[in-house]
C-alpha positions in Angstrom: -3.4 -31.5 -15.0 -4.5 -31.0 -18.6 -1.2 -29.5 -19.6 2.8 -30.1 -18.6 3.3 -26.9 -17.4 6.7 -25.3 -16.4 6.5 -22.0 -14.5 9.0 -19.8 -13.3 8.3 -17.3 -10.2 10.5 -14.2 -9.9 10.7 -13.4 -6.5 12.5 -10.4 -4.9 12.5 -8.7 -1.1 14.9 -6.3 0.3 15.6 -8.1 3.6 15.3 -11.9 2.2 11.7 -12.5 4.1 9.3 -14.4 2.5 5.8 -13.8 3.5 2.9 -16.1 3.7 1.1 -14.5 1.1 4.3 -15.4 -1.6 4.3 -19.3 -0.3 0.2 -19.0 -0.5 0.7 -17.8 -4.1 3.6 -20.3 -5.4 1.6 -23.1 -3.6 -1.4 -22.2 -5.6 1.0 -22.2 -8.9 2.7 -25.7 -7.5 -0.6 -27.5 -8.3 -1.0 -26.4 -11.5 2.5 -26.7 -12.5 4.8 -30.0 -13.3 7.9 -27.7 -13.0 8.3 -25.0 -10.5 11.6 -22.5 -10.7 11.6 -19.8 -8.1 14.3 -17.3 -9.1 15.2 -15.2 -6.0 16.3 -11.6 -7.0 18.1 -11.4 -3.6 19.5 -13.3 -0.8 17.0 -15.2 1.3 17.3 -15.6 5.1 17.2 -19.0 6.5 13.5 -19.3 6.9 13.5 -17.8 3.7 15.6 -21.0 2.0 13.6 -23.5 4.4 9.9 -22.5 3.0 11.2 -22.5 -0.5 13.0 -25.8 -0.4 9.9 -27.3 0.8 8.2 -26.2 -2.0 10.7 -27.1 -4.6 14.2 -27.9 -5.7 14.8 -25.5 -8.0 15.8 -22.3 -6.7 18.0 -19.9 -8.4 19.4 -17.4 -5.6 20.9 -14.4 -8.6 22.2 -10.5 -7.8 19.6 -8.1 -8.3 19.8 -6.8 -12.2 17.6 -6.6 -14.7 14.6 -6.7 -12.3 11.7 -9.1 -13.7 12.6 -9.2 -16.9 16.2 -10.2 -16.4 14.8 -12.9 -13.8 12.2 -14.5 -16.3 15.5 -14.9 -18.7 17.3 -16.6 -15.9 14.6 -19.1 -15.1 14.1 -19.5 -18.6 17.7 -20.6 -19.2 17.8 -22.1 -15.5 15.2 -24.8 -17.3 17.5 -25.1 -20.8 16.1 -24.3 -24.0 16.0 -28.4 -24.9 14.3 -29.6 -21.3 11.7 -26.2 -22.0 10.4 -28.4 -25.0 9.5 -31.3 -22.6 6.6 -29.2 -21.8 3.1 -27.4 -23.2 2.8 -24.5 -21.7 5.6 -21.7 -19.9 4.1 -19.6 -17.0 6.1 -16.6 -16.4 4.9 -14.5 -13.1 6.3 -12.4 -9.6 5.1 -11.8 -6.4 4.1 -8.4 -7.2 0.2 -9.6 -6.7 -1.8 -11.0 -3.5 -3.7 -14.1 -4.8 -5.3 -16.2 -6.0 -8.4 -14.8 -4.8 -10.2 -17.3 -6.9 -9.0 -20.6 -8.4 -5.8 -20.1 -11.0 -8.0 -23.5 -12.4 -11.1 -22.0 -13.7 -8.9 -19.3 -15.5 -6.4 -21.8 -16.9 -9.3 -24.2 -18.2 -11.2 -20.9 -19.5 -8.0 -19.7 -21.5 -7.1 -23.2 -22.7 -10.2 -23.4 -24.8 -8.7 -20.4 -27.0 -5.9 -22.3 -28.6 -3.9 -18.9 -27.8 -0.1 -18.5 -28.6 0.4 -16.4 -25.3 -2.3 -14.7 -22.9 -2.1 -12.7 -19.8 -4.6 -12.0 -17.1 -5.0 -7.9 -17.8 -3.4 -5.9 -20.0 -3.0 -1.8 -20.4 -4.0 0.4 -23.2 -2.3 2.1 -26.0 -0.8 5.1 -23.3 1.9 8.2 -24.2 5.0 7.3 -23.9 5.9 9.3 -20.6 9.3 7.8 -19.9 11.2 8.9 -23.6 13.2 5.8 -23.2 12.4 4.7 -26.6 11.8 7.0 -29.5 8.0 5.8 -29.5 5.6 8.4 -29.1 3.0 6.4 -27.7 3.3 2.6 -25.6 1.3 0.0 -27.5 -2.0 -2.1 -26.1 0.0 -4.4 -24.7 -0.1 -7.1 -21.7 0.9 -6.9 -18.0 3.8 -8.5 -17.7 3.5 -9.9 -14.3 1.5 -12.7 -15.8 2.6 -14.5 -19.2 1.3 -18.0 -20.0 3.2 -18.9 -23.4 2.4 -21.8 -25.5 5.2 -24.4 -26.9 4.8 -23.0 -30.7 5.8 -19.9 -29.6 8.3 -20.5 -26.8 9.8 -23.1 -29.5 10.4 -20.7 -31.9 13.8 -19.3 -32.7 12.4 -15.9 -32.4 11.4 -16.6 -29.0 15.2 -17.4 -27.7 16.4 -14.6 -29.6 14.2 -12.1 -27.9 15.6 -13.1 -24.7 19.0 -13.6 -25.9 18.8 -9.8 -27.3 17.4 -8.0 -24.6 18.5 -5.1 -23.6 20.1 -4.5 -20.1 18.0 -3.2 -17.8 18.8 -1.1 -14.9 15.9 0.7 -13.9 12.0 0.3 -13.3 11.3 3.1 -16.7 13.5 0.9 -18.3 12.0 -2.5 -17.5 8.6 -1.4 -18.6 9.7 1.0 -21.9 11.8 -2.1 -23.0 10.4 -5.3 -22.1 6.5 -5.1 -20.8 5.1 -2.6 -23.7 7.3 -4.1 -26.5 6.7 -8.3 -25.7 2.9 -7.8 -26.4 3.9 -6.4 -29.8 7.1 -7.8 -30.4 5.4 -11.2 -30.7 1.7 -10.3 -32.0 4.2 -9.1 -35.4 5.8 -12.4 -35.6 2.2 -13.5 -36.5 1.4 -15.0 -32.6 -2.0 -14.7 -31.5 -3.2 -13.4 -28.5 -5.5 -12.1 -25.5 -6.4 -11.1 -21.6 -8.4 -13.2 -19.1 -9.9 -10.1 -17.9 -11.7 -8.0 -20.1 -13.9 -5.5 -18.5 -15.3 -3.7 -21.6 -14.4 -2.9 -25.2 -14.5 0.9 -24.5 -11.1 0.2 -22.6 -8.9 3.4 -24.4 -11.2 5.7 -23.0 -9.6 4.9 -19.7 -6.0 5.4 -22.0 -4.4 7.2 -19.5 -4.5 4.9 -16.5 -4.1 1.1 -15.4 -7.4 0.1 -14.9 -5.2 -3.0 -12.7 -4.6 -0.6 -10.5 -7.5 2.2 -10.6 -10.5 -0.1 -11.3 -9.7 -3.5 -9.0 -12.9 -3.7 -6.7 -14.6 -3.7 -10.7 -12.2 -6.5 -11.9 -12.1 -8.5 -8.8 -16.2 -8.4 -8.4 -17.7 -8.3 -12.0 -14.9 -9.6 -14.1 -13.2 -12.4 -11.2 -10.0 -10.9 -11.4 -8.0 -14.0 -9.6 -5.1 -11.8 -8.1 -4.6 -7.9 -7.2 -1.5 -6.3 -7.4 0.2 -5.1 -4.5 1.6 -1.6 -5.3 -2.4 -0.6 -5.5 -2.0 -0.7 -1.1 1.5 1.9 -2.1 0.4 3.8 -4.6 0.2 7.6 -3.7 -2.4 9.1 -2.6 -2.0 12.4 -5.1 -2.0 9.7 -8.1 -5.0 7.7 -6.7 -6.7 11.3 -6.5 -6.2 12.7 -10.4 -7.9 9.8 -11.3 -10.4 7.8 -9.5 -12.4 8.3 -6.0 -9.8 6.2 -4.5 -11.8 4.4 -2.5 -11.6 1.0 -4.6 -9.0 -0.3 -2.5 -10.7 -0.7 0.4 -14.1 -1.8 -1.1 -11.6 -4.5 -3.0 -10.4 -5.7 0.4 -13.9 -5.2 2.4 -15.0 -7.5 -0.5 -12.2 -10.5 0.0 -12.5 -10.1 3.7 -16.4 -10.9 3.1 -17.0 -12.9 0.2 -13.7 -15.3 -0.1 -12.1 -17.7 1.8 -8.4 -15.5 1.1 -6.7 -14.9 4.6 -6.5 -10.6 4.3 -4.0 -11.4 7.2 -1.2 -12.5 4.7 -2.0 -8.7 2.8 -1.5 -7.3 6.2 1.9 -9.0 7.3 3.3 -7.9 3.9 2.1 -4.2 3.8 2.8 -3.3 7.1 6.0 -5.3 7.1 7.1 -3.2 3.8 5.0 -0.3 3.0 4.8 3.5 4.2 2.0 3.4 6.8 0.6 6.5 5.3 0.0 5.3 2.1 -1.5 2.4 3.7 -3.8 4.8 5.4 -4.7 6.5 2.5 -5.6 4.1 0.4 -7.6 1.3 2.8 -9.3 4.4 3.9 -8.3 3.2 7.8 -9.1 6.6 9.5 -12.4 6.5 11.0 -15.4 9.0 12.1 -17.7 7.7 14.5 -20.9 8.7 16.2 -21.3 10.5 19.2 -24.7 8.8 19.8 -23.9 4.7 20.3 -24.5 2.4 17.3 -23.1 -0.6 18.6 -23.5 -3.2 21.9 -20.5 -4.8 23.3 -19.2 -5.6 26.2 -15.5 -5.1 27.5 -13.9 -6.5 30.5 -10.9 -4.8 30.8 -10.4 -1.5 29.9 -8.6 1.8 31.3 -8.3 5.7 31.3 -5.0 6.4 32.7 -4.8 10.3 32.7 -3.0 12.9 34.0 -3.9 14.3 37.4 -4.2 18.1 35.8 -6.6 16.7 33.5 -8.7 14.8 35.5 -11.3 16.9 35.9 -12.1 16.6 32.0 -12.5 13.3 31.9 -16.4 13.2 31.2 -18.9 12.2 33.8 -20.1 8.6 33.8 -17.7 6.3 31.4 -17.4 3.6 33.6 -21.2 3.2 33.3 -20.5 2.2 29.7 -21.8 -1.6 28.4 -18.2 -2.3 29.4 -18.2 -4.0 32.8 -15.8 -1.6 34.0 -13.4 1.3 32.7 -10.7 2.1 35.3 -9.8 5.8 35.8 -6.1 5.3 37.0 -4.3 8.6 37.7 -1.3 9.1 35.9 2.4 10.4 37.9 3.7 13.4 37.0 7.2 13.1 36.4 8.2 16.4 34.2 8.2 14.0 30.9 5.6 12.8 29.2 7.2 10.2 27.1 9.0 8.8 30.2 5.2 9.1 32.0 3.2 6.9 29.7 6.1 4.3 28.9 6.1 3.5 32.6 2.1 3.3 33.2 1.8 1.3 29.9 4.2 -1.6 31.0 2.9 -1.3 34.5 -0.6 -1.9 32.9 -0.2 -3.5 29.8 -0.9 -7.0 30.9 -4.2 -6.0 33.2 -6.4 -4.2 30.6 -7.6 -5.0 26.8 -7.7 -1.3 26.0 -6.4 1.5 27.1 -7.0 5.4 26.7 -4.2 7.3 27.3 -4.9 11.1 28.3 -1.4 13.1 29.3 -0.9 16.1 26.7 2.2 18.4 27.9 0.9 22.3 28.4 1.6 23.9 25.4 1.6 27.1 27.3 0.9 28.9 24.2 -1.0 32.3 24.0 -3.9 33.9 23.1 -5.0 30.7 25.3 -7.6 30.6 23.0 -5.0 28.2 21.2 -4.5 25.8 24.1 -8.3 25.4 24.5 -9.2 24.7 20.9 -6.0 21.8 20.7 -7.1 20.0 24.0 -10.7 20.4 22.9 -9.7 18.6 19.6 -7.9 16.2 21.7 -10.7 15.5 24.0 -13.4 15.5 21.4 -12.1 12.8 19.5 -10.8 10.5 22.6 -13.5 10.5 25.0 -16.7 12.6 23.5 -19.5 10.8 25.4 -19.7 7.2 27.0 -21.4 6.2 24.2 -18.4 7.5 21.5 -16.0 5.0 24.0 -18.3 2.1 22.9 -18.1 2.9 19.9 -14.3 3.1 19.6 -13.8 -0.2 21.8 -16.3 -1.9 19.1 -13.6 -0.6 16.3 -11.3 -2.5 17.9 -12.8 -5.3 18.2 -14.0 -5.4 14.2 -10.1 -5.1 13.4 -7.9 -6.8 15.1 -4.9 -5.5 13.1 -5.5 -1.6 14.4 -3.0 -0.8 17.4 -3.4 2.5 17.9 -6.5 5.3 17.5 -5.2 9.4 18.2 -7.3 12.3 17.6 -6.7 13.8 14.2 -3.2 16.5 13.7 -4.1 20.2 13.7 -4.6 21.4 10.2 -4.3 25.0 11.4 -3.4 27.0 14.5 -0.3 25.4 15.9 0.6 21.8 16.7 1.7 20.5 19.8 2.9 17.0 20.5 0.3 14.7 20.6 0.1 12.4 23.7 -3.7 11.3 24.0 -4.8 7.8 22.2 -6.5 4.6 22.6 -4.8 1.5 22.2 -4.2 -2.2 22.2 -1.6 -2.6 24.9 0.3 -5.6 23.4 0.6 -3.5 20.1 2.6 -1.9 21.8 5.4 -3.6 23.8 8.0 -2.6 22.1 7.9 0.2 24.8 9.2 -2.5 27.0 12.5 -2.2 24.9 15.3 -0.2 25.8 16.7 -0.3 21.9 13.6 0.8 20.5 13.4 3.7 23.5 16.8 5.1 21.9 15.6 4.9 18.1 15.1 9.0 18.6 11.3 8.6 17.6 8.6 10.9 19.4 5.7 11.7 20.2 2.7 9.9 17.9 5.4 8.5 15.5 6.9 6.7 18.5 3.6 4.5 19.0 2.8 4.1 15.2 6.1 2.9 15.1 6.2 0.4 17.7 2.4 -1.0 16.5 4.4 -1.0 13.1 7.0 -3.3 14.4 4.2 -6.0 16.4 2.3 -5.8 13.0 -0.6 -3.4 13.6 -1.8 -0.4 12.1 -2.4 2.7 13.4 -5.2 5.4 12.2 -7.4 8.7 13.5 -10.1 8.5 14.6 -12.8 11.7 14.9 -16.9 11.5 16.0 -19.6 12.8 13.0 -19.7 16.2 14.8 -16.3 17.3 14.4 -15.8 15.9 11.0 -18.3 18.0 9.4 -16.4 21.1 11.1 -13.4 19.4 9.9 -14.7 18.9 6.2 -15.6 22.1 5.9 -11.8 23.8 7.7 -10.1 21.9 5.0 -12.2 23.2 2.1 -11.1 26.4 3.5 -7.4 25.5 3.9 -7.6 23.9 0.4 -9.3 27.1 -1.4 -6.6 29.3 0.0 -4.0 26.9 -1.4 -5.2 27.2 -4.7 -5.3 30.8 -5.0 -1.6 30.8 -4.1 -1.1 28.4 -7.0 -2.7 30.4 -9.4 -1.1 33.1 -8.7 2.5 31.6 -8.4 2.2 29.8 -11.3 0.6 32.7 -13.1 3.8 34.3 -12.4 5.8 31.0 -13.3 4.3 31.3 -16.9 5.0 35.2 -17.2 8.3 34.3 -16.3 8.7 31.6 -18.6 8.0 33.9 -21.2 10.4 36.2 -20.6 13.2 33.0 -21.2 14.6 33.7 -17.7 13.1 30.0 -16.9 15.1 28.8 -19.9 18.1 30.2 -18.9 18.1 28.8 -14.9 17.0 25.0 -16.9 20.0 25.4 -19.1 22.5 26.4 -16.1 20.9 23.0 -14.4 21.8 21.0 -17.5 25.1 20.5 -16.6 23.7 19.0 -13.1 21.3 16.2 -14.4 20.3 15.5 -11.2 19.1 19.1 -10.6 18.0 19.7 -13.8 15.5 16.3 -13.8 14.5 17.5 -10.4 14.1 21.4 -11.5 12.0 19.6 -14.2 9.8 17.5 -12.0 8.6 20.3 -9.6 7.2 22.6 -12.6 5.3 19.6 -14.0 3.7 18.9 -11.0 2.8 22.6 -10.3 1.1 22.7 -13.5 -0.7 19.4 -13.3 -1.9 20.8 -9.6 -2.9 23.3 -11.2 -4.7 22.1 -14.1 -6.5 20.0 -11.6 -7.4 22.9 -9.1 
């Protein structure tokens, strides 16, 4: 180790778990590191405290306040301002990233030969200041703050104590990044402190002022520019903010490109995320919805597989499938038993241990009119489940390239009516929670009942469609979508007419004696406009 380096991890998690991915990372720190302070923003459970204590001694368990910030300051005085001047170098860092994707060594050794004050690994350009916490109009260049590496002349320095001995309190996410992460960079570079970034992907970097390219460009920073560790909010992030800004598809290219090129386990992303994260974001941004072709691309071979299906239905089950590459596929007729819910719990724990896969094909009758209606749902059903003998294949072989999905379901009607939606292909043991009588009486239904359960054994669940229907479906939504837009217009053409006329002002003054309807009332005619200024 070229340097004595002390480092303090910030670690927080609602329920107290700590995932592989967080030991992975600390681990990775460990060996760089003469010191290592984990301070735990929350209680740990007992496997929690047994992984940690194996890592190290010194663990500070502390309430929740002052997020990051405040945890850094408690690590920092954890150590003592006299035993901190033992060492050369103070790490500050969180488990808000996945890594290291790549050695923390060959940036440490790269950054050394600098002779920097302080550094980080990315930082974020000179941005507006949209949270009017501070009386800045703009947030300087400034450093990320979920990586600081601080040298001893600076961290020696009375001006560094009284920085931390002055900070403000901080009590909420706007606040931790108004008052700490866009002020340190400059606070410190105006003490006369020199600094820089480990990743610096061009010097045309403002033009991209009003985004984080940590978060926008990471298949870029990760491939061209060996970003070591990715942040995991980019897995959370919504999919209207993804949208305004980027093609959104650099999350999944980012983890198609670890999965592929590194020796990083993507299985300690996927515990976390679908442990912790709305499944729909997920979705969204690993892009886990899938169309594939009618027409068979890929040869495998399946022992165990089965269509259970409704007895009304099974005269739609296409001609053939169990002549598939798959050794067999068992038709097994379904009972009728008035409840479909009840129907398909009790054939999936009768055959959950006999089959690999299973297609399950029991929708209720809508019994809607013009019947029309009926036909073009169970043909949307059908189409996407079990188009052609060759479309199974090609579904079982998804399953076999990702062993994390649990459940496929043809994709929700984005017109007409809706109906519940009981037809999908599965991975049985992704779902035995079904076996549970708890999880029976959570009051979940239909498809949210099985992505739930998957949820719980940690798998995913996605929609899946064949290239045929897609292209009809591509071109319903453009429809849906240019309808939507001349609504906006006009609403918001009427908004602005309004506005005018100061009875606007007068509701938004009325609201300012309810803050929290006011900030709400405020909110909704920001995002109208910026939906429509994007339309």
């Amino acid at each position: 180790m070229s340097k004595k380096r002390a480092t303090v991890f910030v670690y927080y998690d609602k329920d107290g778990i700590v995932d592989r991915y967080v030991l992975f990372l600390i681990q990775a720190l460990q060996k760089v590191s003469e010191k290592l302070v984990i301070v735990c923003n929350c209680e740990l459970t007992d496997a929690g405290k047994k992984a940690f204590g194996e890592l190290t001694d010194d663990i500070l368990i502390r309430e929740n306040t002052g997020y990051d910030a405040w945890g850094y300051k408690a690590g920092i005085e954890y150590i003592g301002w006299d035993e901190l001047n033992r060492y050369d170098e103070l790490v500050l860092t969180n488990d808000s990233v996945f890594g290291p994707i790549y050695p923390f060594d060959t940036m440490l050794d790269d950054m050394d030969k600098k002779n920097l004050d302080f550094w980080g690994i990315t930082k974020h350009s000179r941005t507006p200041n949209i949270h009017g916490i501070t009386e800045d109009e703009f947030f300087p260049e400034h450093i990320q703050s979920y990586f600081f590496s601080i040298c001893k002349d600076m961290f020696s320095h009375p001006g560094f104590k009284k920085y931390w001995d002055e900070l403000s309190e901080i009590k909420s996410l706007e606040e931790a990044i108004s008052l700490h992460e866009v002020l340190f960079t400059k606070h410190f570079s105006e003490l006369g402190f020199s600094w820089d970034v480990y990743v610096k992907p061009d010097e045309g970097v403002d033009g991209f002022s009003d985004i984080s390219l940590l978060g926008f460009k990471t298949y870029e920073l990760v491939t061209d520019y060996k970003l070591p560790v990715i942040k995991r909010k980019v897995f959370s992030t919504e999919n209207d903010i993804v949208l305004g800004t980027v093609i959104s598809d650099g999350v999944r290219k980012t983890f198609d490109f670890i999965q592929d090129n590194t020796s990083y386990d993507i299985n300690m992303i996927w515990d976390n995320i679908l442990r912790t994260m709305n499944l729909k974001t997920i979705r969204n941004n690993l892009k886990l919805d899938v169309v594939l072709p009618r027409d068979q691309v890929s040869v495998s071979v399946f022992t165990r597989v089965a269509v259970l299906v409704s007895k009304r239905l099974m005269d739609k089950i296409p001609a053939g499938i169990n002549e598939t590459e798959c050794n067999e596929i068992k038709v097994i007729a379904l009972p009728e038993d008035g409840n479909a819910t009840s129907t398909i719990r009790k054939a999936l724990c009768l055959h959950m241990e006999d089959y690999d896969y299973i297609c399950v094909v029991n929708n209720e009758a809508p019994g809607y009119e013009p019947l029309t209606i009926e036909h073009t749902f169970m043909q949307r059903a059908f189409e996407n489940i079990l188009a052609s003998k060759e479309y199974i294949t090609n579904i079982l072989s998804h399953f076999e390239e990702n062993q994390r999905l649990g459940v496929l379901f043809p994709p929700p009607c984005i017109h007409g009516y809706s109906a519940p939606n009981n037809m999908f292909w599965c991975r049985p043991k992704a779902l035995s929670k079904l076996l549970e009588d708890d999880y029976m009486n959570n009051g979940f239904s239909g498809e949210q009942l099985y992505c739930n359960a998957a949820l719980g054994e940690g798998y995913y669940s996605a929609y899946v469609m064949t290239d045929d229907f897609a292209a009809t479906e591509v071109r319903t939504l453009n429809n849906v979508l240019a309808d939507t837009r001349e609504v906006l217009e006009e609403t918001l053409t009427a908004l602005n007419l309004v506005q005018k006329s100061g009875f606007v002002r007068g509701i938004m003054i009325r609201f300012e004696r309810y803050p929290g309807l006011y900030s709400s009332a405020r909110q909704i005619y920001r995002f109208l406009k910026k939906l429509f200024r994007r339309s």
